[in-house]
C-alpha positions as CSV (number, residue, x, y, z in Angstrom):
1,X,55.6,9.8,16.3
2,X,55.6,13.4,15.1
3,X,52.6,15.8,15.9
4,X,52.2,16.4,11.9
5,X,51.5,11.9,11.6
6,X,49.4,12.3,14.7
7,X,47.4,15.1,12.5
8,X,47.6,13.3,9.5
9,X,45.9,10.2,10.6
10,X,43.5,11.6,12.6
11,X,42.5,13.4,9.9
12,X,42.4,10.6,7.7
13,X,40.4,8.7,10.3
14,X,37.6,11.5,10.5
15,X,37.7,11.7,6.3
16,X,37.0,7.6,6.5
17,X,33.9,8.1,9.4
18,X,32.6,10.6,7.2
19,X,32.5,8.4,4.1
20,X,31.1,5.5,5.8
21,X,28.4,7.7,7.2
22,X,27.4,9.4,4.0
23,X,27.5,5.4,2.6
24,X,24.9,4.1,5.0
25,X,23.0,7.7,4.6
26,X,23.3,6.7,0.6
27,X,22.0,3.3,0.8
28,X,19.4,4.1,3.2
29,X,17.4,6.8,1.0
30,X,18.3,4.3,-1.9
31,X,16.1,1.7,0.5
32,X,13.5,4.5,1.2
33,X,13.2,5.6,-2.7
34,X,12.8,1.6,-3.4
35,X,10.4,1.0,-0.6
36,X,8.5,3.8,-2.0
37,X,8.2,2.6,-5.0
38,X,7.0,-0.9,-4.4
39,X,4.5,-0.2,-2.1
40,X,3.4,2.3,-5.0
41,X,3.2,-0.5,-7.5
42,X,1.3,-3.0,-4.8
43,X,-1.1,-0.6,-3.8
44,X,-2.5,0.0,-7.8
45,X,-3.0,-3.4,-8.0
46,X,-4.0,-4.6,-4.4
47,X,-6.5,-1.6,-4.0
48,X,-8.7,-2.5,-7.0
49,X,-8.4,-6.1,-6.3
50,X,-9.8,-5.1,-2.5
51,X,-12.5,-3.2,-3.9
52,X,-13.9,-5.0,-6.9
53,X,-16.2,-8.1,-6.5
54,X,-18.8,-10.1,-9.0
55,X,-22.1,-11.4,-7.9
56,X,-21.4,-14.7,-9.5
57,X,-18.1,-15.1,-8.0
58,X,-18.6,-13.5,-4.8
59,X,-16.9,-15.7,-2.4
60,X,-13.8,-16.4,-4.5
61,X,-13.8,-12.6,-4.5
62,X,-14.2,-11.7,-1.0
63,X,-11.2,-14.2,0.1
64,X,-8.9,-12.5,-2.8
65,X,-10.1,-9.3,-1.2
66,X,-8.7,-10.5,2.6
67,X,-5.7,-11.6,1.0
68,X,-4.6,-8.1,0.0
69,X,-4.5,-7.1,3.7
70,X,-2.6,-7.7,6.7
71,X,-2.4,-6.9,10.6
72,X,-5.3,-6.2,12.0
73,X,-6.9,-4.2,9.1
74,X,-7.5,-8.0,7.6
75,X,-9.9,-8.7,10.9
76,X,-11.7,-4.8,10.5
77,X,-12.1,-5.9,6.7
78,X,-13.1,-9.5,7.3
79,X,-16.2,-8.0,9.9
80,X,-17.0,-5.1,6.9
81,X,-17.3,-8.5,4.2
82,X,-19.0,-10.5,6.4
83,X,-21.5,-8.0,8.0
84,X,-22.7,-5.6,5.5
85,X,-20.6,-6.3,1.8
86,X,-21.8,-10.0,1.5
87,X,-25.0,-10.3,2.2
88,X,-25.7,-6.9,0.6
89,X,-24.2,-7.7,-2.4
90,X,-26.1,-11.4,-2.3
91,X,-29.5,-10.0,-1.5
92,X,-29.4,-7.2,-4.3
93,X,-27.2,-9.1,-7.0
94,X,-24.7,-6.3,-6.9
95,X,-21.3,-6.3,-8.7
96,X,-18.5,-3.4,-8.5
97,X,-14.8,-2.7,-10.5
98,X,-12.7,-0.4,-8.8
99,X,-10.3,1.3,-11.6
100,X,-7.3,3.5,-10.6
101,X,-6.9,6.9,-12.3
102,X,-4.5,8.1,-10.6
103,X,-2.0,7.5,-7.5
104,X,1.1,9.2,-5.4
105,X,3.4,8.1,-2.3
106,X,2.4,10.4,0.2
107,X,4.9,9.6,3.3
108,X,7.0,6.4,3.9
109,X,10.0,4.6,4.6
110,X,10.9,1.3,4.6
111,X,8.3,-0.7,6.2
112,X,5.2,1.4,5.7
113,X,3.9,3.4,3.0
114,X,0.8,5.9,3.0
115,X,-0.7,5.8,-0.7
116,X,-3.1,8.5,-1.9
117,X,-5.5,6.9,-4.5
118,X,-7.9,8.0,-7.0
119,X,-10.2,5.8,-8.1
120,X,-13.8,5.0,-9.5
121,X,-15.9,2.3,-9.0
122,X,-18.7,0.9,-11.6
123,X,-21.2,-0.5,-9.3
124,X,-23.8,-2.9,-11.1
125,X,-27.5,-4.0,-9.4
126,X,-30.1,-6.6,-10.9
127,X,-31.6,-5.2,-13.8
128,X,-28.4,-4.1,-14.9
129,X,-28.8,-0.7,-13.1
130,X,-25.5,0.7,-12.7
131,X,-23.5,3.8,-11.0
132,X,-20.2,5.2,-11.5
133,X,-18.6,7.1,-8.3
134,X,-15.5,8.9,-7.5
135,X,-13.8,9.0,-4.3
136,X,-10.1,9.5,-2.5
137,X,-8.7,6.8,-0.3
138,X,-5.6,6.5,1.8
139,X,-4.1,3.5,2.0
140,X,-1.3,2.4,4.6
141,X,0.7,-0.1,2.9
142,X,2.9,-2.2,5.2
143,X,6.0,-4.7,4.2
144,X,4.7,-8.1,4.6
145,X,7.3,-11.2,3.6
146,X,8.9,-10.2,0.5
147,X,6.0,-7.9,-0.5
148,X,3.3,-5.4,0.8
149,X,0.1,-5.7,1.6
150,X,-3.0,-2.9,2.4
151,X,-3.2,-2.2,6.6
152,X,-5.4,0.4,6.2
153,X,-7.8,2.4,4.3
154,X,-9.3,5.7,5.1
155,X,-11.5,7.9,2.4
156,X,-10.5,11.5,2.3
């Protein structure tokens, strides 16, 4: 074989490793970008549905609320319902909505997701007293089966 087919197919074996490589590289920030984005689109709705309750439908409540979460958050959430949400909640008839005004992917790839959320909650007391409040939260999002689900929160 001449030095010049040697050349040749080397050269065509490099151009072919190349490609491949900038394939994967391709398809994995297509993942990323998709990952992203889903975790995105969970978080608006898991988030408010963590956060809201209704007095007269507290405990229906509270168990949607747990099943927004996963890992070990769920257990640090479960102790927060149990110990200071529910009977609070029960003992001063309170009610809250958590709304979302606004939300952005702040790091992630594709098997966890940090959210930065906006949001307001309406809370509501006996007599119909309420309070509107503003805060930040961070949420990890984290791939769970075919979807994801909230493994932490942390106000900012």
């Amino acid at each position: 074989m001449s030095r010049f087919r040697l050349v040749a197919i080397g050269a065509v074996l490099v151009a072919l490793s190349l490609a491949g490589f900038a394939g994967l590289q391709a398809h994995r920030t297509a993942a990323t970008s998709d990952a992203r984005a889903d975790a995105l689109d969970a978080a608006k709705i898991r988030v408010p549905d963590l956060l809201s309750y209704d007095k007269g439908t507290l405990d229906e409540d509270l168990d949607r609320a747990l099943d927004q979460t996963t890992g070990s958050f769920t257990d640090d959430y479960e102790q927060i319902l149990t110990e200071v949400v529910e009977p609070t909640a029960r003992r001063r008839g309170i009610s809250t909505k958590a709304a979302i005004s606004a939300a952005g992917v702040v790091s992630g790839d594709r098997d966890e997701v940090v959210v930065l959320i906006f949001l307001t909650q309406t809370t509501t007391a006996k007599g119909d007293r309420s309070s509107v409040s503003g805060s930040r939260v961070e949420v990890t999002m984290e791939r769970a089966g075919e979807g994801w689900k909230i493994a932490g929160l942390m106000p900012v």
